[in-house]
C-alpha positions in Angstrom: 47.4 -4.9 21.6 46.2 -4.5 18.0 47.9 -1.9 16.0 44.7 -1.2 13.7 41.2 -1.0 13.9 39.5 -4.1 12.8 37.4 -3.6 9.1 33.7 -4.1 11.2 30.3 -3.0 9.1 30.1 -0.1 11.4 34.3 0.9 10.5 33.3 0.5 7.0 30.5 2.9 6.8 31.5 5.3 9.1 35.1 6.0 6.9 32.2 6.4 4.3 29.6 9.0 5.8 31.8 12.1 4.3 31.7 10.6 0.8 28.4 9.9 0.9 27.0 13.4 2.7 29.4 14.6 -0.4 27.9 13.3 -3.0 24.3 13.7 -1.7 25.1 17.1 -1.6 26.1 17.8 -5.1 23.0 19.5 -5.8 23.0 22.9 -4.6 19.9 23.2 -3.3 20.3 20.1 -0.9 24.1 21.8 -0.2 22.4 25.1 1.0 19.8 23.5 2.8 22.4 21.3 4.8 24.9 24.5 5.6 21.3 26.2 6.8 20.6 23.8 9.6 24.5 23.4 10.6 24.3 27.0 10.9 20.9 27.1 12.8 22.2 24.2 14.8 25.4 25.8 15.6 23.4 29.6 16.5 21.1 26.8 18.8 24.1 25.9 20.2 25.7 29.3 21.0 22.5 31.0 22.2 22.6 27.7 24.6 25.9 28.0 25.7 25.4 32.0 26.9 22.1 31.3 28.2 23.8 28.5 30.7 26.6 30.7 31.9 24.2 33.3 32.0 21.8 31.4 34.1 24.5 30.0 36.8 26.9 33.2 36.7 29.4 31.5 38.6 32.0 30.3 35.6 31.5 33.0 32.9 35.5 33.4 31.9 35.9 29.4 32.4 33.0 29.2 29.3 34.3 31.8 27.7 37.6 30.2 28.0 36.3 26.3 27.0 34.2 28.3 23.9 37.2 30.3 22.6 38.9 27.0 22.5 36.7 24.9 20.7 36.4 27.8 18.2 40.0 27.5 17.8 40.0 23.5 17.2 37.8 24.3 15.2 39.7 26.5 12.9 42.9 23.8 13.1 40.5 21.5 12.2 39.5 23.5 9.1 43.4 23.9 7.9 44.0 19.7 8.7 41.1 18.8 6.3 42.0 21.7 3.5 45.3 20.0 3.1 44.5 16.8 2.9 42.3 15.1 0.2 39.1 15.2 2.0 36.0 16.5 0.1 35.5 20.3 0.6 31.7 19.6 2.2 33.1 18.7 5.6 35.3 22.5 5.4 32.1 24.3 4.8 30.1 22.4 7.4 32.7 23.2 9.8 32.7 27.2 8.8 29.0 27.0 8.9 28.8 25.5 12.6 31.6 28.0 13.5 30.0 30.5 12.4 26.5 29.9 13.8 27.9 29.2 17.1 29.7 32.6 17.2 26.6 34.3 15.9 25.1 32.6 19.2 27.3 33.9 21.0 27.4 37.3 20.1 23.5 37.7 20.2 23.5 36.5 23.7 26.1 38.8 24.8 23.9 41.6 23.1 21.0 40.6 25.2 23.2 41.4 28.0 23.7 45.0 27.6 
């Protein structure tokens, strides 16, 4: 059994893809346009996620439950990557998802009232 992954093309760039989404998004316009859409995407992804237990009714605290947790990964997630040397970028896309998909969240359990 191999102790390590082997250094394939597809290793290589993938170990890559936060330095580069870094440095692309050095310009501030391109960095607000990029926490935009992770935001949008994760409000698309909240709204989705209360419209489906909305719709089926039958597992509403088991969502809630499975949500609440990925929230919290989420946030353990954020603390891993602000102590070690990663770039800051992939701490404020994960804020910006967080905070989309609790926005999501929140505005379907609005409609519910």
């Amino acid at each position: 059994m191999a102790l390590r992954m082997q250094k394939t093309f597809l290793y290589k760039s993938s170990t890559k893809i936060v330095d580069r989404l870094a440095n692309w998004a050095a310009n501030p316009w391109r960095r607000y346009s990029l926490l935009a859409i992770i935001f949008l995407i994760g409000f698309l992804v909240g709204s989705s996620l209360g419209m489906i237990n909305g719709v089926i009714a039958l597992m509403d605290p088991v969502g809630a439950f499975i949500a609440l947790i990925f929230l919290e990964l989420l946030i353990k997630a954020r603390f891993v990557f602000l102590k070690s040397n990663k770039r800051i970028i992939l701490v404020r896309v994960f804020d910006m998802f967080r905070i989309g998909l609790t926005y999501g969240l929140f505005s379907e359990g609005l409609k519910l009232l």
